[in-house]
C-alpha positions in Angstrom: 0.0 0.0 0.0 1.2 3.2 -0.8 2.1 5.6 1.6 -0.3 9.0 1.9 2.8 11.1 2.7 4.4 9.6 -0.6 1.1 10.3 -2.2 1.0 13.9 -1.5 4.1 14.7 -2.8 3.9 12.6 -5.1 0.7 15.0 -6.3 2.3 18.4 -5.5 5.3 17.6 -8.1 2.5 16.6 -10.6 0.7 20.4 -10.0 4.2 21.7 -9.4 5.0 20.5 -13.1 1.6 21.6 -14.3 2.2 25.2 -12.7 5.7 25.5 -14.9 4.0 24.5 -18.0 1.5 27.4 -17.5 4.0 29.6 -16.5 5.7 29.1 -19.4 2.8 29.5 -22.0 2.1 32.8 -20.0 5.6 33.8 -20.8 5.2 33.1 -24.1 2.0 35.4 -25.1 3.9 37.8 -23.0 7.1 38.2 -25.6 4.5 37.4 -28.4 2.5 41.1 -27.6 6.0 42.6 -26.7 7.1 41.6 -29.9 4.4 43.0 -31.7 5.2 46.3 -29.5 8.5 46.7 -30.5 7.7 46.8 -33.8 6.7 50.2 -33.0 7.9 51.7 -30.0 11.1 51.5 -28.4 12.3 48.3 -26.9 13.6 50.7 -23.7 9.8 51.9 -23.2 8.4 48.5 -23.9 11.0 47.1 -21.0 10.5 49.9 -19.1 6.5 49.9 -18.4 6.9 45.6 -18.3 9.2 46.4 -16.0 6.8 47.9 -13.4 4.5 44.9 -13.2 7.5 42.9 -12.4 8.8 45.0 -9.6 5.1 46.0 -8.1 4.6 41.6 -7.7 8.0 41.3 -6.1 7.6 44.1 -3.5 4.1 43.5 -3.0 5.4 39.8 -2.1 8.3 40.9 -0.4 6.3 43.9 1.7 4.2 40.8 2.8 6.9 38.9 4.6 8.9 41.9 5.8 9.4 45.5 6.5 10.9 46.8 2.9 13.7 48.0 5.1 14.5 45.2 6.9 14.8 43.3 3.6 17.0 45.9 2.0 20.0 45.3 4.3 22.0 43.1 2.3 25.5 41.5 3.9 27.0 41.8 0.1 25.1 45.1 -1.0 27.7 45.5 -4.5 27.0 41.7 -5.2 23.0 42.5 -4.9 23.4 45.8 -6.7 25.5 44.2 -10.0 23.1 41.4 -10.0 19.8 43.5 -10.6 22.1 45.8 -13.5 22.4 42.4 -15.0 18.9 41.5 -14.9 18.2 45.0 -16.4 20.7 44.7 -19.3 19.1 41.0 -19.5 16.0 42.3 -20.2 17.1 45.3 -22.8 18.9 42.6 -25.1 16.0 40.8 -25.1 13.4 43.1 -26.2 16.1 44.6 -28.8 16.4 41.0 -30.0 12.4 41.2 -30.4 12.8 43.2 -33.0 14.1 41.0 -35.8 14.7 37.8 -34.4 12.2 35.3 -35.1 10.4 34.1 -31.6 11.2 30.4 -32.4 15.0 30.9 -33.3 15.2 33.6 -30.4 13.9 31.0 -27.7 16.5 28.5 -29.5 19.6 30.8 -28.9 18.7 32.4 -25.3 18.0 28.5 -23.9 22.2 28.2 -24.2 21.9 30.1 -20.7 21.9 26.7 -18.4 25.2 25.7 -20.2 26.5 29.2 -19.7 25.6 29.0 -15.7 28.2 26.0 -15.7 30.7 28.4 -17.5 30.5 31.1 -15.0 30.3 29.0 -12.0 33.9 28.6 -12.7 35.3 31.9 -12.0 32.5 33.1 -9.7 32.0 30.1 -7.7 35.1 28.2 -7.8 33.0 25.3 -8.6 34.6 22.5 -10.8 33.9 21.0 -13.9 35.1 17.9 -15.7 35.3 17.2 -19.1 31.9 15.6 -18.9 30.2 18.6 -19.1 32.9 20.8 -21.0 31.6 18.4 -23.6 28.2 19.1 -22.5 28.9 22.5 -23.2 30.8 22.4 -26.5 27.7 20.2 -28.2 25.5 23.3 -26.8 27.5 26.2 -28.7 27.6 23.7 -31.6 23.7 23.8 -31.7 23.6 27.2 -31.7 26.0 28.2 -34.4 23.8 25.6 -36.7 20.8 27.9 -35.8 23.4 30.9 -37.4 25.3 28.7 -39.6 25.5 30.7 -43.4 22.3 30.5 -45.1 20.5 30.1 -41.7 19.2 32.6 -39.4 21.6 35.8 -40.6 24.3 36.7 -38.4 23.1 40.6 -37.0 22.7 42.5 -34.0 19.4 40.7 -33.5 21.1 37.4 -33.2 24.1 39.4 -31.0 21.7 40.9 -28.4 20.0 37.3 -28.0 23.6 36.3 -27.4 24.1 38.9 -24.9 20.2 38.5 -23.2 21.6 34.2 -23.0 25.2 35.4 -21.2 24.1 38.5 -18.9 21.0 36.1 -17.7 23.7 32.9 -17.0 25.4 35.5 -14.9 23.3 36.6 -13.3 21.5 33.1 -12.0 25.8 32.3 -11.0 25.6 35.5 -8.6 22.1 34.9 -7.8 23.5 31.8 -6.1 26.9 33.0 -4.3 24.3 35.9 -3.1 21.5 33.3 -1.7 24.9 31.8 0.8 24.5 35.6 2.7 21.0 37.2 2.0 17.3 35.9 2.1 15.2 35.6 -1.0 13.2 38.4 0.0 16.4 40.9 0.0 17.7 39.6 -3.5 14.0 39.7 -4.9 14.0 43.6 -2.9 17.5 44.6 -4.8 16.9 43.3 -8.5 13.1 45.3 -8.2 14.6 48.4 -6.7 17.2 48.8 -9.5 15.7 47.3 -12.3 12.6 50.3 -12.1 15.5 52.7 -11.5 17.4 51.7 -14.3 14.5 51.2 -16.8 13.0 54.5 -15.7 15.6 56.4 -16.2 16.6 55.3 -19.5 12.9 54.8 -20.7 11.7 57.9 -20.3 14.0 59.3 -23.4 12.1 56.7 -25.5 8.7 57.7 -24.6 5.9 57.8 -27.3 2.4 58.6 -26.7 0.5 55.4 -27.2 -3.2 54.6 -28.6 -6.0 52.9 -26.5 -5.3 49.3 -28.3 -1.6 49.4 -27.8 -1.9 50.7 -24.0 -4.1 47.7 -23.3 -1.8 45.2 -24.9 1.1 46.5 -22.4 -1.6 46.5 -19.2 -2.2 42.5 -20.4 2.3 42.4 -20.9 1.6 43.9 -17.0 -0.7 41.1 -16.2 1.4 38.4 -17.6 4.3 39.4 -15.6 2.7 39.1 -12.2 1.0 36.0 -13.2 3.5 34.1 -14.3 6.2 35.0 -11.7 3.1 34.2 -9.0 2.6 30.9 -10.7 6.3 30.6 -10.9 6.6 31.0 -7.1 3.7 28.6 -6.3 5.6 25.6 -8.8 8.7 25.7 -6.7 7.1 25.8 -3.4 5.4 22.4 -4.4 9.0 21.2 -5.7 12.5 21.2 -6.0 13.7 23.8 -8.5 15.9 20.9 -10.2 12.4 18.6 -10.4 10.4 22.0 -12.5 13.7 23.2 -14.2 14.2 20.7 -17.2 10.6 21.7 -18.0 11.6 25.2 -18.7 12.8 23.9 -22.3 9.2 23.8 -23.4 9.7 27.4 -24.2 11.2 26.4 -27.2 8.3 24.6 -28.7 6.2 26.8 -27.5 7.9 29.9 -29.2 8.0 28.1 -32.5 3.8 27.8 -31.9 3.7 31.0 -31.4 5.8 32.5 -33.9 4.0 30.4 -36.5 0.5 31.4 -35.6 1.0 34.6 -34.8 3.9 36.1 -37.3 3.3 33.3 -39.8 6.8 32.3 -39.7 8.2 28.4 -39.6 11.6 27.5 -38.2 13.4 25.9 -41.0 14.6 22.4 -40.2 18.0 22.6 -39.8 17.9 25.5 -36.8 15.2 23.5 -35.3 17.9 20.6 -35.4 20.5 23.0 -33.7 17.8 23.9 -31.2 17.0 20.1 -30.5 21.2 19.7 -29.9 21.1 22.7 -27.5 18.4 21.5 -25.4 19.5 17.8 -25.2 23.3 18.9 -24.0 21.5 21.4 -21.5 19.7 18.5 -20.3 22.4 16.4 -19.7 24.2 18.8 -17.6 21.8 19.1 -15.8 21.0 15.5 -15.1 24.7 15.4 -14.4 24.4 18.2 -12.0 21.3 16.4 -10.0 23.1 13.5 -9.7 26.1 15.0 -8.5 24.3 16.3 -5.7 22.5 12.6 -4.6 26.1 11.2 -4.3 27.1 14.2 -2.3 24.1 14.5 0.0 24.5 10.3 0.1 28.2 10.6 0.9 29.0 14.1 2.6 32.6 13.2 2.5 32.5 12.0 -1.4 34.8 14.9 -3.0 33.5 16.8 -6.1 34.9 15.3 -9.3 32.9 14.8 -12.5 
């Protein structure tokens, strides 16, 4: 007979699965409308106004647990403070991206970030890496310079800001971890809304165009999105591990291809869809190398790291 406690968890990784899906579509229709924006207004005042329904759902959040204060005191302030800038630049190479990359091809470059993370972990963590997932990591950047190969998806700034959106995101996830060793969630999730409506505010507000009814509601709903999804986000991983929900993240890529069919009419040709497949098979085997990793060492606290 099974066990109830086994049941219940059991059934909160199932919802907890279900919940990242969602999230995920919600993301989705979010760069699908932003897309459209950019088209016409500036990517900087598209960021910025998407920028405030991010930072009004994490301080509501954070406001709820604790005196905004309290959460600001950070024990590595300049660590918290470089790690909402990259968020911010993140952001702004993504919505430049918009502009002329293809959703499906975009989501096929920017999902390099998880082998990027292993990268950066290097320097920033001291963590090691064996050759396992060098290789890992090699197959990755393989994929993607398929999706860019000549004749493919054309090598411009489009395809250089996703690039840049991929790197500045792996960073910051590496700092978000060496920052979670001093601070609570609360006081990174404080820091990264704090600067991020700083930053986007103040460089918005030179790209500011008056905007019709139609277009105004479609940023309210880009609003919307963004506290959804980061809600739903936060209920997923409070029903399960982040390394359970994370390999589900790569249904953004299939998704985005959905997307940029129905909505811009436009099919990934085969061969990038090929490189994408490559990128998201070596991210998934780093990270099923990473999960494993940690069983043998929470099994065997004295195993030493090696690959």
């Amino acid at each position: 007979m099974s066990s109830p406690i086994a049941d219940t968890r059991t059934d909160n990784i199932g919802r907890a699965i279900v919940l990242t899906l969602i999230t995920i579509g919600v993301f989705g229709v979010q760069d699908a409308i932003s897309k459209v924006l950019v088209q016409t207004y500036s990517p900087f005042q598209i960021t910025m106004m998407r920028y405030w329904g991010f930072a009004a759902f994490s301080l509501v959040l954070v406001m709820r647990q604790a005196p905004l204060r309290q959460a600001l005191n950070s024990k590595v302030p300049m660590w918290q403070v470089l790690r909402g800038v990259l968020l911010m630049a993140d952001i702004w190479f993504f919505a430049l991206a918009l502009q002329t990359v293809p959703l499906g091809e975009l989501q096929a470059i920017t999902v390099v970030y998880p082998l990027l993370v292993t990268l950066f972990a290097i320097p920033i963590l001291g963590e090691k890496v064996g050759i396992f997932r060098f290789a890992a990591v090699a197959v990755g950047f393989l994929g993607a310079l398929v999706i860019v190969r000549p004749g493919g998806l054309p090598l411009d700034w489009g395809v250089l800001f996703a690039l840049s959106s991929a790197t500045l995101y792996a960073i910051y996830i590496v700092i978000t971890r060496k920052v979670s060793q001093y601070d609570s969630a609360a006081t990174s999730m404080t820091y990264a809304a704090i600067i991020g409506l700083v930053l986007s505010g103040v460089v918005g507000v030179f790209f500011w165009q008056p905007m019709g009814w139609g277009d105004f509601l479609m940023v309210v709903t880009i609003m919307g999105t963004t506290c959804a999804g980061h809600g739903l986000m936060v209920l997923a991983l409070s029903m399960a591990p982040a390394s359970v929900v994370q390999p589900f993240n790569y249904f953004s890529l299939p998704w985005a291809i959905v997307l940029s069919a129905v909505v811009f009419n436009h099919w990934i040709d085969p061969i990038s869809l090929v490189g994408a497949a490559i990128i998201v098979a070596a991210g998934l085997v780093v990270m099923a190398r990473e999960r494993i990793k940690r069983v043998r060492v929470i099994a065997d606290p004295r195993l030493p790291g090696q690959e």
